[in-house]
N, C-alpha and C positions, 0 to 999 in steps of 0.2 A: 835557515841556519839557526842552531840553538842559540838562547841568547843566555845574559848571563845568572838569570833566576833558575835554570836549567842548573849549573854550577852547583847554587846556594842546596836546591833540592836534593842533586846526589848529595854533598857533603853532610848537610842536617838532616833532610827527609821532612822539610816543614809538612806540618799537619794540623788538623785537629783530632776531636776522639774519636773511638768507635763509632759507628751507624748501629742502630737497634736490629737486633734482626730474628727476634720473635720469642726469646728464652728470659729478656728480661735482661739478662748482663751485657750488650751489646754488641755479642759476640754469636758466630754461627754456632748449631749446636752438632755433632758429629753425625755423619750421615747428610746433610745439609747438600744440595745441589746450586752449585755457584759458577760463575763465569771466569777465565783468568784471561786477561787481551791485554793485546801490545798495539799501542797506539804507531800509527805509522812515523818515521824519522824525518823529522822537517816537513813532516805534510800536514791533513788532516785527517779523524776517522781514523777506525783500528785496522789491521789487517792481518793479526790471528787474533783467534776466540777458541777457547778450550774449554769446554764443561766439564766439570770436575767435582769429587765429591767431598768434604770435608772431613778430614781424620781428628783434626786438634784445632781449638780455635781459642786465644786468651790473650793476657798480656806479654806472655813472652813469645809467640808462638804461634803463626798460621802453616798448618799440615793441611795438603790437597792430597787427593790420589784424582791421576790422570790414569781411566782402563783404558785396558787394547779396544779397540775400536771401536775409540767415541768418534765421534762426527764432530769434526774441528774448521777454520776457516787457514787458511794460508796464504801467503800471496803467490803470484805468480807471474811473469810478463805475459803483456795485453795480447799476447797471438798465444797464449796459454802454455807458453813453456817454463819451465824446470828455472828459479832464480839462480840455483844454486851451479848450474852448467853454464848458466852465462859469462863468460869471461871477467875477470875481474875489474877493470877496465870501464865496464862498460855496464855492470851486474845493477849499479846506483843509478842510474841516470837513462836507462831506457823504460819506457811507459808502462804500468803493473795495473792490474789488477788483484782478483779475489777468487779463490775455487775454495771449494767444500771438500774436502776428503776422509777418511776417517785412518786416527792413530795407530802406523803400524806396528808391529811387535808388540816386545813386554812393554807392559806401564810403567807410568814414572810416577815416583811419591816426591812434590815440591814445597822444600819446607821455607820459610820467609820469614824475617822478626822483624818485628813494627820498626818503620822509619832507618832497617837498615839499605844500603843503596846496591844489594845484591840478593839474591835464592841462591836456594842451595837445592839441587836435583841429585834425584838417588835412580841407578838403570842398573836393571838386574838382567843374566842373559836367560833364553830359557830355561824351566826347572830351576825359576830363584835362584841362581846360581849370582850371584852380587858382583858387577861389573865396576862399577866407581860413580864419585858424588861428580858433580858437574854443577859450578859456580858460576851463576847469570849474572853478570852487571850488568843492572838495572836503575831506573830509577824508584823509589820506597813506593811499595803499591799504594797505587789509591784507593781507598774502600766506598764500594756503595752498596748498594741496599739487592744487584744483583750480583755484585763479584768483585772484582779486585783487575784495579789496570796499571800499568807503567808504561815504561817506552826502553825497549831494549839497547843496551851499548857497544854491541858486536863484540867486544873481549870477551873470555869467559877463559876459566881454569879446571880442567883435569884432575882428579885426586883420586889417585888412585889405594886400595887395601894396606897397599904397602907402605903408604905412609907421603911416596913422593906424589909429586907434580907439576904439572905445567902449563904456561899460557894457549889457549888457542884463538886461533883466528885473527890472528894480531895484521894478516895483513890485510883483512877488511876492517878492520880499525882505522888502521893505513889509508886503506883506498875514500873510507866513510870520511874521514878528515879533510882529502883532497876533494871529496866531491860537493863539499859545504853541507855535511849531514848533523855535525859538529863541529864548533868552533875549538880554537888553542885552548880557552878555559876550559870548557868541557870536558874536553880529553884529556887535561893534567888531570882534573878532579876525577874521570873514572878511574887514571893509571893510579893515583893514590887511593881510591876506595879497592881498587884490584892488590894492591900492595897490602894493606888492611885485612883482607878477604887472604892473604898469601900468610901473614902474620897469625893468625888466627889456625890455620890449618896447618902450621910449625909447631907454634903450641898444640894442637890437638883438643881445641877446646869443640863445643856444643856447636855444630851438630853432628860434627865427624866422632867423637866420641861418644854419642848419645846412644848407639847400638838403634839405631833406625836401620840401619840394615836388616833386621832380624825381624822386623814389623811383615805384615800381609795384611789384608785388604779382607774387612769381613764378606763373606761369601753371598753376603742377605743383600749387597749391595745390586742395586740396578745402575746399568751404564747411564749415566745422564746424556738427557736429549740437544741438542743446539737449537737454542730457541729463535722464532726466526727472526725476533728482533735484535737480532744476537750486535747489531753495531750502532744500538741505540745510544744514546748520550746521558749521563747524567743528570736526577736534577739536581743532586749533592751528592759531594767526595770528601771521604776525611782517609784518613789513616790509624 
């Protein structure tokens, strides 16, 4: 069960600064091939990894582009079925593992601001056709010297062109709360950063207004590899 420096985290995003990562300002430089993982919920050890390449990297601002078909990690139950067709019931609490598969469809461009306790994901259908942003609460990525980790909070919000949207996944929220994946603090603290994250995209502020939409992915780019240490551990995190 999360305990309650999980809380203090989503709400502030304690940190420290930047990690150096080869340009001198302590920020990746574009083009850059990095790691993005989600540490596993109440356990330990991550259970996705997504290579990804760097678009923007500073103090307002980490831009990823995730291509069609990187080689990513994902979890799965221990007889290697589908988490997601598992009943909901029963989706948390039966035995998982780890497969390798690679990203299908269009890419996704994930954008992040230091120490806030959500991303902001942009899915276009094919022929670039702009499908809508999609709002991860999360906890403020960790930064290290290979990529960037958190630990996902099952909510997540919809926004779509039009302006509106909506919560999804609220009843694995639901079920994650029952099954001691998150404690009562936690979950107020994510439903107020989802609230926040909701306030934000009423006004229409950065990065729904930002015309990220209209961005593409330079062509020069090579798909990054999944490295196979890919669920190494840190020897320092900042943010």
């Amino acid at each position: 069960m999360a305990d309650g420096g999980a809380v203090r985290r989503v709400m502030r995003g304690e940190t420290g600064g930047a990690t150096g990562h080869g340009d001198g300002s302590g920020f990746w430089v574009p083009g850059s091939q990095i790691l993005w993982r989600y540490r596993e919920n109440a356990g330990h050890g991550f259970h996705i990894a997504r290579p990804v390449t760097v678009v923007r990297d500073d103090e307002e601002l980490l831009a990823v582009w995730l291509a069609p078909g990187t080689e990513c990690v994902r979890p799965v139950l221990a007889d290697g079925s589908s988490v997601g067709e598992e009943p909901l019931e029963s989706r948390y609490t039966k035995p998982r593992s780890v497969t390798h598969g690679h990203w299908r469809g269009t890419g996704v461009l994930k954008l992040a601001r230091p120490g806030q306790p959500w991303s902001v994901w942009l899915f276009w259908e094919p022929g670039w056709q702009f499908k809508n942003w999609y709002v991860n609460l999360e906890q403020p990525l960790a930064r290290w010297g290979g990529g960037v980790d958190s630990e996902d909070y099952f909510l997540d919000i919809s926004v779509h062109p039009d302006r509106s949207w909506r919560w999804l996944d609220e009843d694995e929220f639901a079920q994650a709360q029952r099954d001691g994946l998150m404690d009562a603090e936690t979950a107020a603290a994510v439903r107020t950063a989802g609230l926040a994250a909701v306030a934000a995209v009423e006004a229409w502020e950065a990065p729904f207004s930002a015309g990220w939409q209209h961005w593409r992915p330079d062509p020069s780019w090579a798909v990054p590899s999944l490295p196979e240490d890919w669920d190494r551990t840190p020897a320092h995190v900042s943010s």
